[in-house]
C-alpha positions as CSV (number, residue, x, y, z in Angstrom):
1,X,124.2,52.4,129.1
2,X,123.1,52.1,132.8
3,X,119.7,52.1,132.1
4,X,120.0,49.5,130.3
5,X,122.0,47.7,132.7
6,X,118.7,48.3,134.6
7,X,116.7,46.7,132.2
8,X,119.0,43.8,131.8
9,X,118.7,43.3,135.8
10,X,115.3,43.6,135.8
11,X,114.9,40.8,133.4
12,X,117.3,38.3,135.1
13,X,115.4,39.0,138.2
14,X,112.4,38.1,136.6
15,X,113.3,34.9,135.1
16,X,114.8,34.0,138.2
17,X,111.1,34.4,139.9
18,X,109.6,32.9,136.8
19,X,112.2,30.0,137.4
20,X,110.5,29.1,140.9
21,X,106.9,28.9,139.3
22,X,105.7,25.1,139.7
23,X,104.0,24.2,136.4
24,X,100.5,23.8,137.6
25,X,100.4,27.1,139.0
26,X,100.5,29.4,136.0
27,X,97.0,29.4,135.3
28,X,95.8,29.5,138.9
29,X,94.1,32.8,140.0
30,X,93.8,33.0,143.8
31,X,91.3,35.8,145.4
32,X,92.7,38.6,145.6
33,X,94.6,39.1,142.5
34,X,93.5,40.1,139.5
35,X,95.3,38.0,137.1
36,X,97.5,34.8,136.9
37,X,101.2,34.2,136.4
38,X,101.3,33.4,132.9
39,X,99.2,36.6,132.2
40,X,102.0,38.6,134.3
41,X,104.8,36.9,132.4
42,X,102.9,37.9,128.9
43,X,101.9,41.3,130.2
44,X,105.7,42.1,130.8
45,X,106.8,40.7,127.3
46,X,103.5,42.9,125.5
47,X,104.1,45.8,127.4
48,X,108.2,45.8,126.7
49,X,107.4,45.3,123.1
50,X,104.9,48.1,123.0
51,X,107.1,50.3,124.2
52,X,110.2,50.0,122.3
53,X,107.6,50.8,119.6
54,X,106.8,53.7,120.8
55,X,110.2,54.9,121.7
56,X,111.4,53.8,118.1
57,X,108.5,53.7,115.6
58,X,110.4,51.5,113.5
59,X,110.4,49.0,115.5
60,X,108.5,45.5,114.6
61,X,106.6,44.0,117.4
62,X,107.7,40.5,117.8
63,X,104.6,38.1,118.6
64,X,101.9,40.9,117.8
65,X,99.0,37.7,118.0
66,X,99.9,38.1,122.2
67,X,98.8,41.7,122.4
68,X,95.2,40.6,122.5
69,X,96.0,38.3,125.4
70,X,98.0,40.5,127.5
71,X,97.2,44.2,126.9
72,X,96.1,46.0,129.9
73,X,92.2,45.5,130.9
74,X,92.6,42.0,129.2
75,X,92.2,38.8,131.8
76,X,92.5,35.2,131.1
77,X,88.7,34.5,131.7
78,X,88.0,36.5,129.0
79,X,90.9,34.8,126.7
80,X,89.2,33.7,123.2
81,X,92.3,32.1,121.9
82,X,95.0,29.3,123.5
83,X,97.4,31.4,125.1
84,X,101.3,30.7,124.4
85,X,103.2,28.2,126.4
86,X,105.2,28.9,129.7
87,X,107.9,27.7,127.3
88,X,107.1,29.6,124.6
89,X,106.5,32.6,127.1
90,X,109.9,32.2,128.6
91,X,111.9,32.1,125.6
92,X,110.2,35.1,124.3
93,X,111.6,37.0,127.5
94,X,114.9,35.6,126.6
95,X,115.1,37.0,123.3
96,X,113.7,39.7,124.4
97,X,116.5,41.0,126.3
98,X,119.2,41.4,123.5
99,X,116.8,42.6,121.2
100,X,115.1,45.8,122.5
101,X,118.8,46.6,124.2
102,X,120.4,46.4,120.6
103,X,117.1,48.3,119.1
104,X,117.8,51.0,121.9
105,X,121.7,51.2,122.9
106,X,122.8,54.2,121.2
107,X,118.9,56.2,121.0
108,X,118.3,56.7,124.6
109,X,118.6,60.5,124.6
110,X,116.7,61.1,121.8
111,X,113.2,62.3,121.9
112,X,110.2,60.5,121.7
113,X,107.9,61.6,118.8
114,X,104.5,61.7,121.0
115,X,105.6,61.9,125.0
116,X,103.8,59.5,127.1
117,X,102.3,60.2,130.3
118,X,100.8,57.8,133.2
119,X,97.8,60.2,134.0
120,X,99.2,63.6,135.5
121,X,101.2,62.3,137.5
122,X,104.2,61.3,135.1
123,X,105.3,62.2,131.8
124,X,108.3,60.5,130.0
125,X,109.9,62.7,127.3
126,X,112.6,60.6,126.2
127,X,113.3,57.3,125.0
128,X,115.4,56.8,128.3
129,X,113.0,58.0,130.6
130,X,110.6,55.3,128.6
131,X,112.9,52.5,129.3
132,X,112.9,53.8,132.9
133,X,109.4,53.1,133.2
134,X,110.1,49.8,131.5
135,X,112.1,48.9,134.5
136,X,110.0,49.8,137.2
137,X,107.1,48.0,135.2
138,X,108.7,44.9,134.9
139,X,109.7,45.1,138.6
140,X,106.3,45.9,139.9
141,X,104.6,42.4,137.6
142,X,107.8,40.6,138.5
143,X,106.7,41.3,142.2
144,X,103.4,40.1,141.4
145,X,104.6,37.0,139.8
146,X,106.5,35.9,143.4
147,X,103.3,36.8,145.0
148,X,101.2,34.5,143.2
149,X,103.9,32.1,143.5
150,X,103.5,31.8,147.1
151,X,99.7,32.0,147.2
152,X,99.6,29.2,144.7
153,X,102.1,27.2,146.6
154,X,100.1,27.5,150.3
């Protein structure tokens, strides 16, 4: 239950950043960065969505049309379809929150089918450990978003 207490504070601290974001900055890529706020935003929402697929294979991925946009590697030059809304973006992170803590309370010591691992460095067993990295991953793009917030806003 803590971790996801963790993940539920990670997402309120993201929409809180997300919250400060002026609307014409979203699509604004300053040197330096490699990607824009509404790719971070996306990017958190694919990559949480991915992930509770993997630690639950059952899982459905809700907006599977994003994945293309927001995958990692992707960037929003190379974008051959509209991207969703800030709205639409926002909400999805809203509904988000519930649902993959409801899809996971009660399955976080179980075993993942196929572990994951972030090169050699790190390998994730479990499908706490995954929500673990859920956290910190959120945490690192949430970062990112305040950081293009203030280098859009100079």
């Amino acid at each position: 239950m803590e971790t996801l207490g963790q993940f539920n504070f990670a997402r309120i601290y993201t929409l809180g950043r997300i919250k400060q974001v002026k609307d014409v900055a979203w699509d604004i890529q300053p040197p330096g960065f490699n990607n824009t706020i509404r790719w971070n935003v996306g990017h958190i929402f694919v990559n949480s969505e991915m992930l509770a697929k993997k630690a639950i294979p059952s899982y459905e991925i809700v907006h599977p049309e994003w994945l293309t946009l927001f995958v990692p590697g992707t960037k929003p030059s190379e974008w051959g379809i509209e991207p969703p809304t800030s709205n639409e973006l926002v909400s999805a992170l809203q509904e988000q929150t519930e649902r993959i803590k409801t899809v996971l309370d009660n399955n976080l010591s179980n075993f993942l089918i196929e572990s994951m691992s972030i090169g050699n460095l790190h390998e994730m067993n479990t499908v706490e450990a995954l929500v673990q990295f859920i956290v910190w991953h959120e945490g690192v793009h949430a970062g990112i978003i305040h950081a293009l917030n203030r280098a859009t806003s100079a």
